[in-house]
matplotlib code that plots the C-alpha trace (Angstrom):
import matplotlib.pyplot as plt

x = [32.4, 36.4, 36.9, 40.6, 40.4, 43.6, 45.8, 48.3, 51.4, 50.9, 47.3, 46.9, 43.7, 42.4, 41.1, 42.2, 39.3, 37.4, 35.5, 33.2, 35.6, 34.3, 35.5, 32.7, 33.8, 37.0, 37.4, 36.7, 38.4, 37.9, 39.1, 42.5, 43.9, 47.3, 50.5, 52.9, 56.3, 59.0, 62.5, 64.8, 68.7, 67.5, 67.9, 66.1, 67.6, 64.9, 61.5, 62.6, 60.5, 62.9, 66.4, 66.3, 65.4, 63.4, 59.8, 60.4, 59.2, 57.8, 55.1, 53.8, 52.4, 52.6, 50.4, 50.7, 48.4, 48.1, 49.7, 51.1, 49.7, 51.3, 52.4, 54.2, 52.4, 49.6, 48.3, 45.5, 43.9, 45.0, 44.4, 43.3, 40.5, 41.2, 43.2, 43.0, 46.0, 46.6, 50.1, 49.8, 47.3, 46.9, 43.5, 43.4, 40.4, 41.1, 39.4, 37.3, 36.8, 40.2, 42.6, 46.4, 47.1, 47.5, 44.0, 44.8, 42.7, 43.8, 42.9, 44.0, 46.1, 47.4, 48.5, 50.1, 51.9, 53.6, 54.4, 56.0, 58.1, 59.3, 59.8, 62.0, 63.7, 67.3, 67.4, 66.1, 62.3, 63.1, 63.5, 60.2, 58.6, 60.5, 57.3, 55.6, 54.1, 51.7, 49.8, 46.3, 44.0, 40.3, 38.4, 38.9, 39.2, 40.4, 44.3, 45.2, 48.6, 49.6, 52.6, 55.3, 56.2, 54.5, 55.4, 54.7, 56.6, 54.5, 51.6, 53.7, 56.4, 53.3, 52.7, 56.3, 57.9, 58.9, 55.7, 54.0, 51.7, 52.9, 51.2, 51.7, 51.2, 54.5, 56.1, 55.9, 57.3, 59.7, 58.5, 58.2, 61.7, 61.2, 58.0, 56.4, 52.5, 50.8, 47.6, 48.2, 46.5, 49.3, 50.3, 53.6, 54.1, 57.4, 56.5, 57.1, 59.8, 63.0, 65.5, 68.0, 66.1, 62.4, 59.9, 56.4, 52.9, 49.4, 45.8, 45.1, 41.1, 40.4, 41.2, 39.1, 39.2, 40.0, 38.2, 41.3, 44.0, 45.0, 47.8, 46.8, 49.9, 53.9, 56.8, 59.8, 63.1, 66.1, 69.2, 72.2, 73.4, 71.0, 71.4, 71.1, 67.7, 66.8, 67.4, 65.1, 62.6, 63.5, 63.1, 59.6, 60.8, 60.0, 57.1, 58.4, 61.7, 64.0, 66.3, 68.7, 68.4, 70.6, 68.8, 65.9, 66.3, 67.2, 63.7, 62.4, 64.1, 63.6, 59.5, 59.2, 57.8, 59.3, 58.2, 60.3, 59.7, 61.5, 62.1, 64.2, 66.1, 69.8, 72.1, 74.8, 75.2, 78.0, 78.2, 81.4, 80.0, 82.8, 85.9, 85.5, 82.8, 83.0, 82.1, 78.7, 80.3, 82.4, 79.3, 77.2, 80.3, 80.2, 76.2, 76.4, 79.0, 77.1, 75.2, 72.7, 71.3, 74.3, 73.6, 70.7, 71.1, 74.4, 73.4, 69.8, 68.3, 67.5, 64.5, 64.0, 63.8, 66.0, 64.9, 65.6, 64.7, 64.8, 60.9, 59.1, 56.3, 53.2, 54.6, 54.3, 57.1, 58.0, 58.9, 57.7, 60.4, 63.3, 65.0, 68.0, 71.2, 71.3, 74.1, 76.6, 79.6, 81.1, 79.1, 80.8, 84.1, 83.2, 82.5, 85.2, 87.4, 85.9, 87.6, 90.4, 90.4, 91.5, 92.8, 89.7, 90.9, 88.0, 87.3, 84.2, 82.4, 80.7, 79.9, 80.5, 76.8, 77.4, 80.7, 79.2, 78.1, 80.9, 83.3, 81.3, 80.7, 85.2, 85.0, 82.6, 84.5, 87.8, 86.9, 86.4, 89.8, 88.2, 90.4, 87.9, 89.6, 86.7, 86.8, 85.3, 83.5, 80.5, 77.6, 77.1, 80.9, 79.8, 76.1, 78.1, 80.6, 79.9, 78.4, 80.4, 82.8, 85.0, 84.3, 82.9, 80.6, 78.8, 75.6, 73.0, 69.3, 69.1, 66.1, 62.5, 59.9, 57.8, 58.3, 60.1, 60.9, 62.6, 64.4, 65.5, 65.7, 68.2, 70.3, 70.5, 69.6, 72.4, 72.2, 71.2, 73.4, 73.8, 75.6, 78.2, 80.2, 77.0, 76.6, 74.3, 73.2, 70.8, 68.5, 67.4, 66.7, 64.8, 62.8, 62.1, 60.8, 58.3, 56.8, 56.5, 55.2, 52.3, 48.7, 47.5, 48.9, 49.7, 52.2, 53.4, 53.8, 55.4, 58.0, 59.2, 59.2, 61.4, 63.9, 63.9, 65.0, 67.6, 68.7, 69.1, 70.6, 72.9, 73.8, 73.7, 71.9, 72.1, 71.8, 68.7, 67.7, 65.1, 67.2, 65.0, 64.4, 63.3, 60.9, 61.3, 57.8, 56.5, 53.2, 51.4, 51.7, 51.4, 50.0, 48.9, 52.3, 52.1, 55.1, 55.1, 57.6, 60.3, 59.9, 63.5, 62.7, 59.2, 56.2, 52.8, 52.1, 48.2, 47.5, 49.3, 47.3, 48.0, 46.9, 45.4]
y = [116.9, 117.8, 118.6, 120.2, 122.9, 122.5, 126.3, 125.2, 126.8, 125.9, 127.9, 129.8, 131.3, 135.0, 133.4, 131.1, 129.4, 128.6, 130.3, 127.6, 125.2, 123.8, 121.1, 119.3, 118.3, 117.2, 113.6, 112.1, 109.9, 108.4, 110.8, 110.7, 107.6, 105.7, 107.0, 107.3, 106.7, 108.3, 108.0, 111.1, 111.9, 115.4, 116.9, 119.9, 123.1, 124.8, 125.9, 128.9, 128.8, 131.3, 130.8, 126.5, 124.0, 122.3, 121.2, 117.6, 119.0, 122.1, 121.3, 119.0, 122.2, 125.0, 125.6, 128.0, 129.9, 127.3, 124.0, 122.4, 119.5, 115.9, 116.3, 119.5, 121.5, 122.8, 125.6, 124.1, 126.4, 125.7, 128.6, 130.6, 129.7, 131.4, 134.4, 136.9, 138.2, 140.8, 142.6, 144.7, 143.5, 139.9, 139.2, 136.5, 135.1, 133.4, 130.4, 131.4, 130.1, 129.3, 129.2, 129.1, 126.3, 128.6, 130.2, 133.2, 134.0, 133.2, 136.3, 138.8, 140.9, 137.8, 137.1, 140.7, 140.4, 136.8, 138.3, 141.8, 139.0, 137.4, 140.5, 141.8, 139.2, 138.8, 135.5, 133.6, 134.2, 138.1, 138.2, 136.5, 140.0, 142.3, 143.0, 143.9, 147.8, 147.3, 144.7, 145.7, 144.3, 144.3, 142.1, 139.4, 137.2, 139.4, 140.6, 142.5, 142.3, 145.6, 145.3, 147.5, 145.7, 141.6, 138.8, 135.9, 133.4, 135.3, 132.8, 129.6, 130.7, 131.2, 127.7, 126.8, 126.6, 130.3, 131.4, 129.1, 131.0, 131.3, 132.9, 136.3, 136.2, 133.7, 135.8, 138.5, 136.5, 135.0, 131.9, 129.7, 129.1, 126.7, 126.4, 126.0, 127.5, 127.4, 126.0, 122.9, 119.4, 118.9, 120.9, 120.0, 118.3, 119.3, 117.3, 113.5, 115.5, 114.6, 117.1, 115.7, 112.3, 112.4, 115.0, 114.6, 116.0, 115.3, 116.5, 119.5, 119.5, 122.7, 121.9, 123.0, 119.3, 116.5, 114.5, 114.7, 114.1, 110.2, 109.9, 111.3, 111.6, 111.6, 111.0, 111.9, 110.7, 111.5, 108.9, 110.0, 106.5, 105.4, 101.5, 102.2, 104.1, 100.7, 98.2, 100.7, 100.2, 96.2, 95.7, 97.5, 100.6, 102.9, 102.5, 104.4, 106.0, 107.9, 105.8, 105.3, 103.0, 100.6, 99.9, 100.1, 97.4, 95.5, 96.5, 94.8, 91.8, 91.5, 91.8, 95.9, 98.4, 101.1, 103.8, 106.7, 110.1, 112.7, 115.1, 117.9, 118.1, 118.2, 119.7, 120.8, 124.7, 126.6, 129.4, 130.7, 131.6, 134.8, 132.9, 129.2, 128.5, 131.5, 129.7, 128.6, 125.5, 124.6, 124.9, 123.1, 120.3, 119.8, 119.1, 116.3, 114.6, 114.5, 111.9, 112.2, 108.7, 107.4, 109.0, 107.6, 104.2, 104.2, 106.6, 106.8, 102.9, 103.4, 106.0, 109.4, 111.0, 112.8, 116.2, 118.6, 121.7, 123.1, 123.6, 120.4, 119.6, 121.0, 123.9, 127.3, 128.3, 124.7, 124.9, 121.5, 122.7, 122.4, 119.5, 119.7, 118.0, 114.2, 112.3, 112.2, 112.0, 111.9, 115.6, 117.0, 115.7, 117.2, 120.3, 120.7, 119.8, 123.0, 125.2, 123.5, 120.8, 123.1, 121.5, 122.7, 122.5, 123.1, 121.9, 120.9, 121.6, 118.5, 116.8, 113.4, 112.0, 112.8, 110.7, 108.6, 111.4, 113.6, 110.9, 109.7, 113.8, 113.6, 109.9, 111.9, 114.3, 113.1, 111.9, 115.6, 116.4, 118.3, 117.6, 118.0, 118.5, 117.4, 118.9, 117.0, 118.5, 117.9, 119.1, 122.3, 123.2, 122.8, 124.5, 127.8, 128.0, 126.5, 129.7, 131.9, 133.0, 130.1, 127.3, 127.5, 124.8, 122.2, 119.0, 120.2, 121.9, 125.9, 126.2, 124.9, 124.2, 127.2, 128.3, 130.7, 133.4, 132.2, 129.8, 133.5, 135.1, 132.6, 131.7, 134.3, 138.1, 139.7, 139.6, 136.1, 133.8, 131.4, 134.0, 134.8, 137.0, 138.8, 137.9, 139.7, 137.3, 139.9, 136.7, 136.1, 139.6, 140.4, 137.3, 137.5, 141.3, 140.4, 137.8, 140.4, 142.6, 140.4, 141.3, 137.7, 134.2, 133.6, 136.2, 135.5, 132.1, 133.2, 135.0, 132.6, 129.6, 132.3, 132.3, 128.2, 128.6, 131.5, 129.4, 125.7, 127.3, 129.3, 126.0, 127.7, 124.9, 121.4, 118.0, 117.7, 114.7, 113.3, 113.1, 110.1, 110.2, 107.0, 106.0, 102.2, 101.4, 99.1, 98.0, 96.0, 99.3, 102.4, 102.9, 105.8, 107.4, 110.2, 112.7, 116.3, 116.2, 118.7, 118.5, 116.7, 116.7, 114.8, 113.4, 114.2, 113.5, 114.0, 111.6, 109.0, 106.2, 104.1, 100.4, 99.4]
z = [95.9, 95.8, 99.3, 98.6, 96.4, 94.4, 93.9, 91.1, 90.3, 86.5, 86.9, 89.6, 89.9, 90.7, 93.8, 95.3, 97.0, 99.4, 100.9, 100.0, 101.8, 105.5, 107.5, 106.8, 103.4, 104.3, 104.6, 107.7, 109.9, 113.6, 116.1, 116.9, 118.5, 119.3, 119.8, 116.8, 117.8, 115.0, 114.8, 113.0, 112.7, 113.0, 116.4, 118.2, 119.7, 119.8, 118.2, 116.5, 113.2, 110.8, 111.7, 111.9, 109.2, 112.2, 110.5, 112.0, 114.9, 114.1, 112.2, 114.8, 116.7, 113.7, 111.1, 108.0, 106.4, 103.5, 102.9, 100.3, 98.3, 98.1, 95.0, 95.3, 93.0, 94.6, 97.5, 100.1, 102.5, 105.9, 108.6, 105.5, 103.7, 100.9, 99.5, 96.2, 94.4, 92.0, 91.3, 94.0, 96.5, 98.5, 100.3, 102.6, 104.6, 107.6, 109.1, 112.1, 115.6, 115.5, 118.7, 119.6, 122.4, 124.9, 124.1, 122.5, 119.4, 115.9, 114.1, 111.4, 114.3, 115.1, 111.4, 111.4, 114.2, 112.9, 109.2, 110.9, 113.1, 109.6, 108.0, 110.5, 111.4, 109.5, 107.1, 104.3, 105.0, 105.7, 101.7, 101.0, 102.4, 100.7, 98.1, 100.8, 101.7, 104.7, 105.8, 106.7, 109.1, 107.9, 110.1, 112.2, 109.7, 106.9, 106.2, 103.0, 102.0, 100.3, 97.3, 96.0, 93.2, 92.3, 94.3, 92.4, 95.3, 98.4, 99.1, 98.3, 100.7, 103.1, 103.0, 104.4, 107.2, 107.7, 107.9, 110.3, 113.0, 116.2, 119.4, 119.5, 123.4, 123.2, 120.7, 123.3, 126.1, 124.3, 125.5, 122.2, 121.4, 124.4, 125.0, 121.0, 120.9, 117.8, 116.0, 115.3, 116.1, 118.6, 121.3, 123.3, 126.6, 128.1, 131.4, 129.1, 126.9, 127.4, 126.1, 122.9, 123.0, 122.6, 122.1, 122.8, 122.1, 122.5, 120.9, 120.7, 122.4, 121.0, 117.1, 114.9, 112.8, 114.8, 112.2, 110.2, 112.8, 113.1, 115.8, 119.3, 120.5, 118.4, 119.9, 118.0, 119.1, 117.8, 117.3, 114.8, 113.7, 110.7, 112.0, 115.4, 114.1, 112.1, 115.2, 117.5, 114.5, 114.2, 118.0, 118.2, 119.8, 117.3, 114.5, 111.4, 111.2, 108.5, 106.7, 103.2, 100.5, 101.5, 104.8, 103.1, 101.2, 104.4, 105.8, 103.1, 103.4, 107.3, 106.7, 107.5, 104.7, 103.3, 101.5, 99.0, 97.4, 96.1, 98.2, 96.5, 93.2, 92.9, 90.0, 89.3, 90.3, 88.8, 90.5, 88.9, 85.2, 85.1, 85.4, 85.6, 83.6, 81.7, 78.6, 77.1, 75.0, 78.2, 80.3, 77.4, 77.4, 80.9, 80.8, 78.0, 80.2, 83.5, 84.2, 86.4, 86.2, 87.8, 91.0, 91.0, 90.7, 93.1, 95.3, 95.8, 95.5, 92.0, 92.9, 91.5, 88.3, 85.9, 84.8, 81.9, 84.2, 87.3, 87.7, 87.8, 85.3, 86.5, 88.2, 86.9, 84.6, 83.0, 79.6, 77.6, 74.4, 76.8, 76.4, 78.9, 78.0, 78.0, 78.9, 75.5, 76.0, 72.2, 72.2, 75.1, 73.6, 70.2, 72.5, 74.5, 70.9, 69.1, 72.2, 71.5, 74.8, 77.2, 80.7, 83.1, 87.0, 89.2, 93.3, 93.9, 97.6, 99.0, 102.1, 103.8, 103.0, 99.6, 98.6, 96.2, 94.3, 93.8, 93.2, 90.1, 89.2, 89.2, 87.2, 84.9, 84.2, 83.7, 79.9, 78.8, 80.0, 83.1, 86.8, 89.5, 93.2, 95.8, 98.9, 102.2, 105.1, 107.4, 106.2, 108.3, 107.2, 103.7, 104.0, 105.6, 102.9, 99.6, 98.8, 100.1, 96.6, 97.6, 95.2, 91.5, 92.0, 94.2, 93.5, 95.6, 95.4, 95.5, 97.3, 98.2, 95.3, 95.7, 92.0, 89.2, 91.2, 94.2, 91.6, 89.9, 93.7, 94.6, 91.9, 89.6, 91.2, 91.5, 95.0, 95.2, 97.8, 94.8, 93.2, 95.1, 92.3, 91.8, 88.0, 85.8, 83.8, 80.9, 79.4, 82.6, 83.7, 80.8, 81.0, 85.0, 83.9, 81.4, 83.7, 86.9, 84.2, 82.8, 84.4, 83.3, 84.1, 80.1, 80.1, 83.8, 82.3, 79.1, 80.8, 83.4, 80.1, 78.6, 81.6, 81.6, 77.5, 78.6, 80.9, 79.1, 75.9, 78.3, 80.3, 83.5, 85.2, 84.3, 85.7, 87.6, 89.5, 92.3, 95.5, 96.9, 100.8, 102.3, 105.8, 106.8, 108.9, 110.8, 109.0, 111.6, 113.8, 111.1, 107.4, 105.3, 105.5, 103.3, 101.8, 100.6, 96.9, 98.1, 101.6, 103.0, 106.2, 107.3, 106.4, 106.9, 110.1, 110.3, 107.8, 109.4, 111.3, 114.2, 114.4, 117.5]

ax = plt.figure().add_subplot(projection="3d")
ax.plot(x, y, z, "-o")
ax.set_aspect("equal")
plt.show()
């Protein structure tokens, strides 16, 4: 029996499960056991769920209403069970006998209460509601989710972090931005926390499938320096920890495993289509002379994949015809030639982390007669500006994998933060409407290939690659370490097990 009933993005059924699905019929696994002692770069604040791109920690004690599968691609039920959609309606069943840590009841009101949070709260998730007319509380274990318009990118952004459920008792209290209390098969121990070092928690007694949980207690500690995060993993300190290629390889050598995926996808976003790139044969030009594959193999260890698109095969909305632009240079020459070679000066925002890569992007360029200024900053300098009208372009992903829409939401809307100058761009809009117009996933489908085609013959995206992220372990201490594709930040945690 398939005991995870699979919701793909590439066919995404009227209903989407499981009410079929028990925890009976998931696999099983001893109770939970061992500690599992991980090491992160990534600091913690606080547990504020919308406002911090915290799921390190957060999804140690949250859980969402689904969850996303391994491979990226799919919807599991989580605290839902299952869930119906239609252009203007979302059903949702919710697991029963279900309970936050601090013993409040996980229920529909409960559910309410969490999505009114995210809807008004200002940010990114705030957006993902906008559809949205009333929610409407059925039953305990039955929401409906009334629509003004469809909302294609609702349930997977329900399976993210945004949306993960937290007590509505410590929502009222304020309480969970210090003290987190959620669902999940953890629940957190302040007393053996120690704040900006390590944070700790401990099984849940109360959750509703222990069976599936393998560590019984995680401690996360946080230590900036990537070798200093390697020696506490070389000296038995730490069991699996975050890491880059080149240590990786290191690991290797010295005996450890390591383990990669890809956990986002870079490209190339020009964001100034009006001015700088205001041409489709200089866009097109600058396309043939990127080449991806070199930041692959200098930057990333050799891992990951180059793409022709921005949504990955399998996904709702891929276009098989599209064949992006491979690396030729003599084409973008013969390009840039028939506009009669102009002298293209363009700066490009970047971060530290990402030298390697923006210095070959300028190397790349430079044959096609194209002078590309990079400008330098830390990384939460360059995440508050690069969008902000400043620079024409930047080498970094636009948004989570959770489909079409948000790809459109993001980069293209007119009011989307990857388009600062507000472009219309009319392919795309008239694409993006026939898919919200279609009644059926064909024409969903149809529409959404149509705005990959708009958007390859256009060359308003190109150069799509695997940004590979990398765990070094330990494996006489852990194994089974499992990723999410297009999750940065952490693996999966319950899946994890813990030698003796």
């Amino acid at each position: 029996m398939n005991s995870r009933i699979r919701m793909s993005w590439r066919r995404v059924p009227q209903f989407a499960a499981a009410a079929a699905l028990t925890i009976a019929c998931l696999p099983a696994l001893a109770q939970p056991a061992g500690t599992l002692r991980f090491g992160s770069n990534q600091g913690l604040d606080d547990w504020e769920t919308l406002t911090k791109p915290n799921s390190i920690y957060t999804s140690l004690v949250y859980e969402g209403l689904a969850e996303v599968s391994p491979d990226g691609l799919s919807l599991l039920p989580k605290l839902a069970t299952g869930w119906k959609e239609s252009p203007r309606k979302v059903e949702i069943t919710l697991r029963p006998d279900v309970s936050f840590h601090d013993g409040t009841p996980f229920d529909a009101a409960a559910v309410v209460k969490n999505l009114e949070r995210i809807r008004d709260t200002p940010g990114q998730w705030r957006g993902v509601l906008s559809a949205v007319d009333k929610f409407t509380v059925v039953s305990p274990t039955r929401l409906d989710i009334s629509l003004k318009m469809p909302a294609p990118n609702l349930m997977p952004n329900l399976a993210r972090r945004g949306a993960f459920m937290v007590s509505p008792k410590a929502l009222e209290d304020g309480s969970y931005k210090l003290l987190p209390v959620g669902t999940g098969p953890w629940k957190y121990e302040a007393k053996d926390t120690v704040k900006g070092l390590r944070t700790v928690v401990t099984s849940y007694d109360k959750y509703y499938a222990p069976k599936t949980v393998g560590p019984a207690r995680v401690e996360v500690t946080h230590i900036n320096d990537p070798d200093s995060l390697y020696n506490a993993l070389r000296t038995g300190q730490l069991d699996i920890v975050w890491t880059n290629p080149s240590i990786a390889k290191r690991a290797e050598r010295e005996g450890l495993k390591t383990t990669w995926f890809p956990s986002v996808m870079w490209h190339l976003q020009m964001m100034d289509t009006a001015k700088v790139f205001n041409s489709a044969k200089l866009r097109q030009a600058i396309c043939h002379a990127i080449n991806p594959q070199d930041f692959i193999d200098a930057a990333l260890g050799g891992h990951g994949k180059v793409h022709t698109q921005r949504l990955r095969e399998g996904m709702n909305g891929f276009n098989p015809a599209v064949k992006g632009y491979p690396h030729d240079l003599a084409k973008a020459r013969k390009l840039m030639a028939e506009l009669g070679n102009p002298k293209l000066e363009f700066t490009l925002a970047t971060f530290d982390n990402q030298r390697t890569i923006a210095e070959l992007f300028k190397s790349q360029m430079a044959p096609i007669g194209i002078d590309v200024k990079l400008d330098f900053m830390t990384f939460g300098q360059f995440f508050s500006t690069f969008r902000s009208g400043k620079y024409p372009a930047a080498i970094l992903t636009d948004s989570q994998d959770t489909g079409a829409y948000d790809y459109y939401l993001y980069h293209y809307a007119p009011a989307g933060a990857g388009n600062p100058l507000k472009t219309v761009f009319p392919g795309v809009e008239a694409a993006v409407k026939e898919a919200l117009a279609a009644d059926d996933l064909a024409g969903q489908n149809a529409g959404w290939q149509q705005m990959a085609k708009v958007v390859d013959e256009e060359a308003l995206d190109c150069g799509f690659f695997d940004y590979a992220a990398y765990w070094a372990y330990n494996p006489k201490r852990v194994s089974n370490i499992v990723s999410t594709v297009g999750d940065v930040a952490v693996f999966r945690y319950i899946d994890a097990k813990v030698s003796p």
